[in-house]
N, C-alpha and C positions, 0 to 999 in steps of 0.2 A: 531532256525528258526527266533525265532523275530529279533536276533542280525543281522542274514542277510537282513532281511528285512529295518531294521533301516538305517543298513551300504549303502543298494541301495539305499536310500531316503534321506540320508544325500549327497552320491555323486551323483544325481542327482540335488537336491537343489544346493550344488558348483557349478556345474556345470552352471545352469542357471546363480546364480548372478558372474560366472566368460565369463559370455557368451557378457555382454555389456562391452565395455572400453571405458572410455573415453580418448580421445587423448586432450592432452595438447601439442601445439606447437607455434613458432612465423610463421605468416602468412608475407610472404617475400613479400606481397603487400601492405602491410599496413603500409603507410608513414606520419601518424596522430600523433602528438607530445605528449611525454610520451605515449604513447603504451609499453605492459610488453609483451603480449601473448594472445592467443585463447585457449579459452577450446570449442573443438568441442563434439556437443552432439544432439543425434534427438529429433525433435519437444522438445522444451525446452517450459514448463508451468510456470514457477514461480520459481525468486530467493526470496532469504533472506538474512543478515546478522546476527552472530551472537552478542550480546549484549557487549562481549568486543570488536568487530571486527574485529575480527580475522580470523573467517570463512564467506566463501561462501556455504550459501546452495542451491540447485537447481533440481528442482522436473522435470522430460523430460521421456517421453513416447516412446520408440522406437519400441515396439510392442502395442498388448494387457495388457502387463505387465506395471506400473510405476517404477519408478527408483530414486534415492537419490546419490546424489553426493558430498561430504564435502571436499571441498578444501581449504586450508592454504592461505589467501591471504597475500601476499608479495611482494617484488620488484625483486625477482628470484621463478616464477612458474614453477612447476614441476610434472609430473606425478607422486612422490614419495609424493608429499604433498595432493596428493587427493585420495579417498574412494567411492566409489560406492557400492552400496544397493539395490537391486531391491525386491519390497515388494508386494502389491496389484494388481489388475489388474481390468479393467474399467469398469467391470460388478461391482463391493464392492465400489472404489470411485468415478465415473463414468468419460464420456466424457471427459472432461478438466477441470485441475484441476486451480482455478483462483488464490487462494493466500496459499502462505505460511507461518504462523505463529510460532517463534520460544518462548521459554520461557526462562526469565533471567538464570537457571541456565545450560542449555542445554540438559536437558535431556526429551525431551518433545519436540515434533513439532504437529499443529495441521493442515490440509488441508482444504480446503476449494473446492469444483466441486458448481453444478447450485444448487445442492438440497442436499447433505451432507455435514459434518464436521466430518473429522476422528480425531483421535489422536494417536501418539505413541509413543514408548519410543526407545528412542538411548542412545550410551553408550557416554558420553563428554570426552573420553580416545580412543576406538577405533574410532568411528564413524559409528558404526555399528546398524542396527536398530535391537531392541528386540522385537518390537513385538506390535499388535494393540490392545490397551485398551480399546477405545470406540469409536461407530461409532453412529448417528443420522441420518435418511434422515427424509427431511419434503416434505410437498406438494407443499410451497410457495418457490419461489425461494430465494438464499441467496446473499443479498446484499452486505456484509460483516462483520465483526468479529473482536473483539479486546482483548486484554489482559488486565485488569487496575488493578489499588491499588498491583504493584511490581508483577502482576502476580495471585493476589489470585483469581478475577475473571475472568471471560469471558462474555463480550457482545455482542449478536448474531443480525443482523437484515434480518429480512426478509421483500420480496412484493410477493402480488398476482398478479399471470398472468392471473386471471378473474376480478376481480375486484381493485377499488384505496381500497384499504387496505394493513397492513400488520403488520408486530410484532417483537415487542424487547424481545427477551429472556434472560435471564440473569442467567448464572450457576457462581454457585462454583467451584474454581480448588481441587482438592484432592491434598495431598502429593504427589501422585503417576501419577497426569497430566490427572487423567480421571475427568468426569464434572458432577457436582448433580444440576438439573435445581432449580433454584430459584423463579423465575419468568416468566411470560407472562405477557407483557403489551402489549393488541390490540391498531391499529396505525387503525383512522379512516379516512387514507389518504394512498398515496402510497410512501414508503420513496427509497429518492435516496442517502443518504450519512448522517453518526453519526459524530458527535466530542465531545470530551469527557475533559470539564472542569477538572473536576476530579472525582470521583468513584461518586456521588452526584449530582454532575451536568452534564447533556448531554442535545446537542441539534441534533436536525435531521431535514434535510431536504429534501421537497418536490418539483412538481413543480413552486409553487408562495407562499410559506409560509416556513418557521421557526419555529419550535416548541422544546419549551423548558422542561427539566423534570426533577423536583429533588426527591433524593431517599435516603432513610436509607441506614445504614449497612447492615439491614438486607433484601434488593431491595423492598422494600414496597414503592411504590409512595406515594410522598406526594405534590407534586406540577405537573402539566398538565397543558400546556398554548400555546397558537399559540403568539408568540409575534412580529412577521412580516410577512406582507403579500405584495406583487406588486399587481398594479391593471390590468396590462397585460403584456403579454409576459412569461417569463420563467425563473424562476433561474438557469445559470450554475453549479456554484459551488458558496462554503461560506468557510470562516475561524472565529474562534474566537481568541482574544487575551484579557487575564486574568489581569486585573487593578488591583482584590484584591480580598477578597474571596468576595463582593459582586456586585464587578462591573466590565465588559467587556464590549469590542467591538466585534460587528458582521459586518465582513465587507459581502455581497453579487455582485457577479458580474453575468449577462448575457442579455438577450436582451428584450427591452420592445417597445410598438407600435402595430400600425394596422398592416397586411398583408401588405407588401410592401413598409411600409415607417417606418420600427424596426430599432430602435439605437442600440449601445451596453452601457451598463451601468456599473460604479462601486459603489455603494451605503454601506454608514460608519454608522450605528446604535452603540448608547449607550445603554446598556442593566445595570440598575442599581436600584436595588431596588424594582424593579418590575416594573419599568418606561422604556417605551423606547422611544429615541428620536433619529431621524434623522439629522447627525453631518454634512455629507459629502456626494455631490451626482454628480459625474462625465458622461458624453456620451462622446460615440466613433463610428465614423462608423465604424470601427470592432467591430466583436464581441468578448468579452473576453470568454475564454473558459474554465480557472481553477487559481486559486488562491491559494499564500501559504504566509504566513508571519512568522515574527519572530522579539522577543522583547528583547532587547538586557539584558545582566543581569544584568550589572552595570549601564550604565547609561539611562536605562529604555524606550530608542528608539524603537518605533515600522517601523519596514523594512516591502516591502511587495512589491512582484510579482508577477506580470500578461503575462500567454500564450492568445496570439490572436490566427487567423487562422494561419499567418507567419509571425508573431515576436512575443518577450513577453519585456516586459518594468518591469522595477523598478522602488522605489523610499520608500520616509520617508510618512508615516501616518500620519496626520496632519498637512501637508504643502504645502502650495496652489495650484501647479500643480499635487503634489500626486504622476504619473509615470515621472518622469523627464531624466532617463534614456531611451533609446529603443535601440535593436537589432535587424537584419535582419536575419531569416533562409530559410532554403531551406525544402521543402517539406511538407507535411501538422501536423496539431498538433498530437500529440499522446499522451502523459503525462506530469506531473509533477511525482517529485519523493523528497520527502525531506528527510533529515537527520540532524537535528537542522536548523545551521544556511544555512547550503549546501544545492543546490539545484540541479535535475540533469530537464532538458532541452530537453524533448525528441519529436521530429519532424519524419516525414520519411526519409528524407536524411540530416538531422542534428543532434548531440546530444551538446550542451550546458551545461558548470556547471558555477555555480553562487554562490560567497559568499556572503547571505544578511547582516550579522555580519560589513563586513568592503566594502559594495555594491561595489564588484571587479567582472567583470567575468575572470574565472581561464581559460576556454578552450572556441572553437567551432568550433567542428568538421566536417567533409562533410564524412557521413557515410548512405551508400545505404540501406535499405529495413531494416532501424529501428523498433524495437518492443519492447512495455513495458514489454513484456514475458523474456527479458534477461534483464534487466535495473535494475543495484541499484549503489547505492552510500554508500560510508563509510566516516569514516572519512580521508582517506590516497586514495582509491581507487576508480572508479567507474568502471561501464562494461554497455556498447551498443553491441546488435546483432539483432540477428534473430532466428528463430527459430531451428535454424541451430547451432549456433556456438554465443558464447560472448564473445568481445573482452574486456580486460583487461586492463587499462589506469592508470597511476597515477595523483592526484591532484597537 
């Protein structure tokens, strides 16, 4: 009796995760230079890559149920190179799921919805998931999530949706991809965004402050400090760039002023020592709305680009006009997306890539009803879509 019982529940199980397919095909309207192919898939939540680049991974909800998708990317896509999974469903990781995090050796993905972080294991042979190791929901919502020091931790941040508060958690990775909490550090402000010097150093921002935090091996605080603050308006975003293990730059970009008569701003802090000074301090009537930089390895240039509402500009750090490049796009901003020196450029009816390495722009697109829910970049590949379907391009 159990045998049959088992037997019904195993082909029922086939059955469902044989119930979604994704269709890989080339869309015979799509006349956008290097284009490979479409992988059509519903409501698509979150890609990834894997760490040697090889895979696409992509989290899409086509019922109740969520789904896993791992495809081969290449310069010949094929429905024979891609694996579909259908695991959870929206009651265990809820509504929408926002980011997806992979782990260097592949056998380990962590999800990210408004208020859990799951985790689970696949196999980096089939591509098949085995199974959920550990799940958390909190009460505060979840900002986002990172992996550092090669994967051995996990840094969590949260905000409150009653109060400016909110909190850094800090786990352990097991051998086996599941998390043993470390830490809680309460945030006596409400954070919108981490970057992570290295396992020791992180900075998090608010809306008109910067706050800096260093930490042992063992996440034990040892430094707590606001080290920039605006006196009006709002920080959009920030990036740092690492000068040495004791000195960085913070760059800050977004808008400052009374009601009605707001600049936009890009503002250069040196962060050294425990000193900070103000190096570089740019306006714009647009408003800038995200920042990414990057330092070159050999000959130690800091590059650095800025999305407006419709353009974004480049240029070298440290020299006098700062964005000396700009580009026109079509439609309103939606992200950035980095991959070292690569940038991907994502608008509503534009997608842009950008090498800041040797400051080239490689593409730009004129692509309808763009979403950061299908956007990534590789090193060889990127993909723009919608919620619908990702198109597939080469660099």
């Amino acid at each position: 009796m159990k045998n049959i019982i088992f037997a019904f529940l195993s082909l029922f199980f086939l059955q469902i995760s044989q119930a979604y397919f994704v269709k890989i095909a080339k869309d015979n309207h799509m006349s956008q230079p290097g284009y490979i192919t479409t992988i059509y898939e519903s409501n698509v939540q979150a890609t990834a890559v894997n760490s040697d680049q090889t895979k696409l991974f992509t989290v899409f909800r086509p019922s109740d149920n969520y789904c896993l998708s791992v495809t081969k990317l290449s310069y010949s896509i094929n429905n024979t190179g891609s694996i579909t999974s259908c695991f959870d469903n929206k009651h265990t990781v809820g509504n929408k799921v926002n980011k997806i995090i992979l782990d260097k050796l592949g056998k380990t993905f962590y999800l990210l919805s408004n208020y859990n972080i799951l985790a689970y294991n696949i196999s980096p042979i089939t591509n098949r998931i085995n199974g959920q190791i550990f799940r958390k929901r909190f009460i505060q919502k979840i900002i986002d999530a990172k992996l550092v020091d090669e994967g051995k931790y996990l840094y969590l941040l949260t905000t409150s949706d009653k109060s400016q508060k909110g909190k850094l958690i800090i786990y352990r990775v097991n051998t086996d991809g599941s998390l043993d909490e470390l830490n809680i550090v309460t945030l006596n402000y409400k954070p919108k965004k981490i970057i992570f010097d290295n396992i020791e150093r992180v900075y998090i921002q608010s809306d008109k402050s910067i706050y800096f935090y260093s930490f042992l091996r063992n996440a034990k605080v040892i430094k707590d400090e606001k080290i920039i603050t605006i006196s009006s308006g709002e920080i959009s975003d920030f990036s740092v760039i690492t000068e040495s293990s004791t000195e960085s730059r913070v760059l800050l970009v977004g808008h400052s002023g009374t009601e009605g008569l707001e600049i936009g701003f890009i503002s250069i802090y040196n962060f050294s020592s425990d000193i900070v000074r103000q190096i570089d301090n740019k306006v714009y009537k647009d408003f800038p709305k995200k920042i990414v930089t990057y330092k070159g390895e050999f000959d130690g240039q800091s590059k650095v680009l800025v999305a407006f509402n419709s353009k974004f500009s480049s240029g070298i750090v440290g020299s006098m006009k700062l964005l000396s490049d700009e580009y026109n796009v079509n439609g309103s901003f939606i992200d950035l997306l980095q991959n070292n020196n690569l940038v991907e450029v994502v608008y509503s009816n534009s997608v842009a890539t950008y090498d800041l390495k040797e400051g080239l722009l490689l593409s730009n697109l004129f692509l309808n009803d763009s979403s950061n829910n299908s956007s990534f970049i590789s090193n060889n590949f990127f993909g723009a879509g919608n919620e619908k379907n990702i198109n597939i391009f080469q660099l």
